[in-house]
PDB file with one MODEL, atoms N, CA, C and O in Angstrom:
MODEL        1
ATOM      1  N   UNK A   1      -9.620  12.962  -8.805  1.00  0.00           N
ATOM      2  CA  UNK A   1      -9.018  11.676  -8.474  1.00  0.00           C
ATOM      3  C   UNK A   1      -7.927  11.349  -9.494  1.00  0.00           C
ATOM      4  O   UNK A   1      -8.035  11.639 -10.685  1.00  0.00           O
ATOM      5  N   UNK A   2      -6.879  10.734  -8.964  1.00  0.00           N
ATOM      6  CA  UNK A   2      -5.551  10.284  -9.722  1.00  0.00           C
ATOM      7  C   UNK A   2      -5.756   8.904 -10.263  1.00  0.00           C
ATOM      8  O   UNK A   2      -6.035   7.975  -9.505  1.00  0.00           O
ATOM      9  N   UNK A   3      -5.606   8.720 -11.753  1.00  0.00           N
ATOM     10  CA  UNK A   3      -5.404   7.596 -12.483  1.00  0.00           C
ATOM     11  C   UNK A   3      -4.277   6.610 -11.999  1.00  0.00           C
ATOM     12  O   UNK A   3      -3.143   7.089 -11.984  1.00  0.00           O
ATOM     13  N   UNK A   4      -4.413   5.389 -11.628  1.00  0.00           N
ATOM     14  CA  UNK A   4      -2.691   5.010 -11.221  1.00  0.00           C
ATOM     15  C   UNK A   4      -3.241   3.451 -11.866  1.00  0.00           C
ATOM     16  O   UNK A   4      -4.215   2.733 -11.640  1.00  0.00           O
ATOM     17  N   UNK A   5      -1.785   3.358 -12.984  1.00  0.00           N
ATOM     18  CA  UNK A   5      -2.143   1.772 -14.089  1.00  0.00           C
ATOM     19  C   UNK A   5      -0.566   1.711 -13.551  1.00  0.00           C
ATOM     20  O   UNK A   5       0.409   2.378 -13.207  1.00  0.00           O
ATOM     21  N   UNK A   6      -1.220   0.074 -13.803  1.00  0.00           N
ATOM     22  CA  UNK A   6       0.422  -0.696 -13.454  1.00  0.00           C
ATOM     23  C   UNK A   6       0.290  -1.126 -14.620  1.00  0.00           C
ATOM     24  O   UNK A   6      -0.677  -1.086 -15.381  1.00  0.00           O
ATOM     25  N   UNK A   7       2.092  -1.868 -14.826  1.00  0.00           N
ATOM     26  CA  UNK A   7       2.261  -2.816 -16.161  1.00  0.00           C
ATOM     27  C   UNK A   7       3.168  -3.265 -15.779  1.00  0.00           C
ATOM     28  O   UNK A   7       3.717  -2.595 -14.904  1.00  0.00           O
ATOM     29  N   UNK A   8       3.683  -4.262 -16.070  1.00  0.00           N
ATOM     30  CA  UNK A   8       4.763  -4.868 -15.701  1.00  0.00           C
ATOM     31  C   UNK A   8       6.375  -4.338 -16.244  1.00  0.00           C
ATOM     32  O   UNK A   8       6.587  -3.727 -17.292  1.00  0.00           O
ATOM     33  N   UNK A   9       7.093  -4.627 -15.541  1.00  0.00           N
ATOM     34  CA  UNK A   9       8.566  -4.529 -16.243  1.00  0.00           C
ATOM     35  C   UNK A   9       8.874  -5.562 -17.351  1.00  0.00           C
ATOM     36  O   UNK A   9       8.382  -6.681 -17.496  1.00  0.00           O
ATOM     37  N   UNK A  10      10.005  -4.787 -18.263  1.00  0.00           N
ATOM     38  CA  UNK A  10      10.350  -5.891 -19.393  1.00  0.00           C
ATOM     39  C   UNK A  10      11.704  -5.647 -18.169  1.00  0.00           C
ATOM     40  O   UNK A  10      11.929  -4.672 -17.452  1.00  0.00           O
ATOM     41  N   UNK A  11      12.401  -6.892 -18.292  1.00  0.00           N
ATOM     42  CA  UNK A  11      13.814  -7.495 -17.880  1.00  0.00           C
ATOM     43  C   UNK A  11      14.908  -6.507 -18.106  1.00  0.00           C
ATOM     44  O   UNK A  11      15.739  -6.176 -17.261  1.00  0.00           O
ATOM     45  N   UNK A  12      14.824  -6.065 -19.340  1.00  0.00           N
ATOM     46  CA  UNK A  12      15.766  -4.460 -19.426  1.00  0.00           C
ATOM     47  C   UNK A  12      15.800  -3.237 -18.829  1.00  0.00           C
ATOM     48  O   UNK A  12      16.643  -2.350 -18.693  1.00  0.00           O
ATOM     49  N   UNK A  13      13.983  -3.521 -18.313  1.00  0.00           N
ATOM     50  CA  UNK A  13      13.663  -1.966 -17.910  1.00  0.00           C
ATOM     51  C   UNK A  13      14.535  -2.670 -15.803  1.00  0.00           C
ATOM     52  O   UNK A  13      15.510  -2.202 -15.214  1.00  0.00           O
ATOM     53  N   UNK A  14      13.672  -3.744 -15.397  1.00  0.00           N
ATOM     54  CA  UNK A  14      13.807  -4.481 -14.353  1.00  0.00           C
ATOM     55  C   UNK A  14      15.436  -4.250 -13.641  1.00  0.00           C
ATOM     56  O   UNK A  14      15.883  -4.000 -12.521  1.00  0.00           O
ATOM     57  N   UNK A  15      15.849  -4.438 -14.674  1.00  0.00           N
ATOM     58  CA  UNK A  15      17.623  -4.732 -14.143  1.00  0.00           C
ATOM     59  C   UNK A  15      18.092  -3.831 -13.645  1.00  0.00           C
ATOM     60  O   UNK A  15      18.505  -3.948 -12.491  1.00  0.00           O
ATOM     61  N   UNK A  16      18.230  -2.250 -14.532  1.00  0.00           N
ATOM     62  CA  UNK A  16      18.879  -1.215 -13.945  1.00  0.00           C
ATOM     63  C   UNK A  16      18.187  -0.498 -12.570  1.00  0.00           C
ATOM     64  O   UNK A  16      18.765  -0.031 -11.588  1.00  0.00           O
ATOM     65  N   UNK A  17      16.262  -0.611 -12.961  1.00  0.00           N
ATOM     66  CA  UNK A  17      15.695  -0.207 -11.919  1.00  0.00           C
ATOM     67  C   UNK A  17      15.612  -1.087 -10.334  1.00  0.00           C
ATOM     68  O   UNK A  17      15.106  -0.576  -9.335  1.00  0.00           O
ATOM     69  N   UNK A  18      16.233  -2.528 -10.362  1.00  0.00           N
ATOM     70  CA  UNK A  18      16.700  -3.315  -9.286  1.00  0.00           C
ATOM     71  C   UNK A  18      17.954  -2.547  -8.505  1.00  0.00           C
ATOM     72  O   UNK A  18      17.862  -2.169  -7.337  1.00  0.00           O
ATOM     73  N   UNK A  19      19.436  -2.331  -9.539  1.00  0.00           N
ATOM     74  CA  UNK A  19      20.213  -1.871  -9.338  1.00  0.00           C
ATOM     75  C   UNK A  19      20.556  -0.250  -8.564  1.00  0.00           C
ATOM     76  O   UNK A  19      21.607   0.067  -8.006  1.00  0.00           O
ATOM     77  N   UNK A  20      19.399   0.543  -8.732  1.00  0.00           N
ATOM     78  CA  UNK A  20      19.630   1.494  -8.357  1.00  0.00           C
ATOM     79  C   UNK A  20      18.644   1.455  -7.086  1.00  0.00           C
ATOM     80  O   UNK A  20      18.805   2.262  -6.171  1.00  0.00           O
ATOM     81  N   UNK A  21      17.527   0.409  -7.053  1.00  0.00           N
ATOM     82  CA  UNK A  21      16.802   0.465  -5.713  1.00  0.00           C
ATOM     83  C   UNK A  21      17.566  -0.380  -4.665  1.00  0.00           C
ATOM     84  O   UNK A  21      17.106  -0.458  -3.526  1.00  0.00           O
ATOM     85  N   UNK A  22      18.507  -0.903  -4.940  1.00  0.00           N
ATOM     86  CA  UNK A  22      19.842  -1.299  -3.482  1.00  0.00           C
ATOM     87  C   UNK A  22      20.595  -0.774  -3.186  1.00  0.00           C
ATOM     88  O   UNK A  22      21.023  -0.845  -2.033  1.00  0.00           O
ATOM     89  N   UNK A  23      21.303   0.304  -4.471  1.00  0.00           N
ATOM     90  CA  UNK A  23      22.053   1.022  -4.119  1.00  0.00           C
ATOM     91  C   UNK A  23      21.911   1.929  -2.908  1.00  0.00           C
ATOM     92  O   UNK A  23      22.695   2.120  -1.978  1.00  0.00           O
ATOM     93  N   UNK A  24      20.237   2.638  -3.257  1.00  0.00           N
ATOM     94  CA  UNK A  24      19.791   4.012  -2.324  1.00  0.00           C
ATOM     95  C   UNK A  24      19.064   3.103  -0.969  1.00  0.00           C
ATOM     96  O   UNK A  24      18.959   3.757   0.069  1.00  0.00           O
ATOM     97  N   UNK A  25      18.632   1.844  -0.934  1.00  0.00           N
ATOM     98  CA  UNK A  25      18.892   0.864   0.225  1.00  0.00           C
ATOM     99  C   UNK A  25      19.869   0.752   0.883  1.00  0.00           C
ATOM    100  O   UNK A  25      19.860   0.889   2.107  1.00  0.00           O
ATOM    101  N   UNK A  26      21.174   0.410   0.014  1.00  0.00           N
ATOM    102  CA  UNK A  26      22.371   0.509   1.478  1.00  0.00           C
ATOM    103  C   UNK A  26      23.084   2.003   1.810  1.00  0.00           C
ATOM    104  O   UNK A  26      23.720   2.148   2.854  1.00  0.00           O
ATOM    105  N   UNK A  27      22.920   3.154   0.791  1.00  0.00           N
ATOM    106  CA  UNK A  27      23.174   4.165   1.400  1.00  0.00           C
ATOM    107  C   UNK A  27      22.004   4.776   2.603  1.00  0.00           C
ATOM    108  O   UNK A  27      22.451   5.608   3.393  1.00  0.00           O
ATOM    109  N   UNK A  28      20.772   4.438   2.717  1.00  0.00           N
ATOM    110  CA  UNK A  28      19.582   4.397   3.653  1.00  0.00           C
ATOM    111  C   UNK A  28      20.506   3.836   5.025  1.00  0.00           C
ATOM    112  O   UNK A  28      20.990   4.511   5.933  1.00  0.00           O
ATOM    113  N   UNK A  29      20.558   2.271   4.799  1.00  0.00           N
ATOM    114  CA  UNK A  29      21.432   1.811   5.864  1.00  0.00           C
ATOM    115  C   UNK A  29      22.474   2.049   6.859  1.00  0.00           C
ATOM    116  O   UNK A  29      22.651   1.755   8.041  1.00  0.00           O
ATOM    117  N   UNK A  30      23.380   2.975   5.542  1.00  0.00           N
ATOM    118  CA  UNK A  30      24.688   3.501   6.043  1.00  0.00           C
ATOM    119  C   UNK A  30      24.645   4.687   6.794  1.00  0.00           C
ATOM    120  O   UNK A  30      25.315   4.916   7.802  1.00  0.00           O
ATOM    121  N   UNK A  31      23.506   5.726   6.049  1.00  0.00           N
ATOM    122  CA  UNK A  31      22.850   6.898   6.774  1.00  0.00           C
ATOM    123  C   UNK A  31      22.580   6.335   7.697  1.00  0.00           C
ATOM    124  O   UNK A  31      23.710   6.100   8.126  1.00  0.00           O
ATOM    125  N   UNK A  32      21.753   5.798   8.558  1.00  0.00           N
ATOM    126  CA  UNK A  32      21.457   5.488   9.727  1.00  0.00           C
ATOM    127  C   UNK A  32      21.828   4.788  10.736  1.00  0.00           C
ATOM    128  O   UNK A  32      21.261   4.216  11.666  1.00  0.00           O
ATOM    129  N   UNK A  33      23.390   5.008  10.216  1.00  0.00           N
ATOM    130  CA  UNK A  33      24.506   4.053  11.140  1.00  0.00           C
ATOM    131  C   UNK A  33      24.325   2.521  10.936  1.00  0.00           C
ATOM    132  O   UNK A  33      25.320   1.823  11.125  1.00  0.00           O
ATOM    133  N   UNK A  34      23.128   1.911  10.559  1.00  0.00           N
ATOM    134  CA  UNK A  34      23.779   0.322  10.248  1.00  0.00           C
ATOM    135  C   UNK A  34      24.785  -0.414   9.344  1.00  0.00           C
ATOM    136  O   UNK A  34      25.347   0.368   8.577  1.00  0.00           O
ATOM    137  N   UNK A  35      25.102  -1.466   9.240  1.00  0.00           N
ATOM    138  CA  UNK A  35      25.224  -2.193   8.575  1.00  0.00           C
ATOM    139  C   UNK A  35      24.783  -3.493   7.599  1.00  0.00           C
ATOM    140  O   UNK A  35      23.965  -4.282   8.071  1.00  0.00           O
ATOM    141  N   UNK A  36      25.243  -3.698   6.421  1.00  0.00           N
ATOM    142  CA  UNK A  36      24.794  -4.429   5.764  1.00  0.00           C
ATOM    143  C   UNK A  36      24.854  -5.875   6.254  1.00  0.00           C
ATOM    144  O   UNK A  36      24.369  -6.779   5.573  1.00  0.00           O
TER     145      UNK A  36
ENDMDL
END
């Protein structure tokens, strides 16, 4: 069985990892012909 611990983000870690989870969101989007 796999160990799985959460912890929270500090605000530094938060920011860039926000930034790059919209990025690969609207290229998702764009791949699949929608729009934003």
């Amino acid at each position: 069985m796999t160990d799985v611990r959460l912890k929270p983000m500090t605000e530094d870690q938060y920011k860039p990892w926000r930034a790059e989870a919209e990025a690969h969101y609207v290229q998702s989007l764009a791949a699949s012909g929608q729009s934003t």
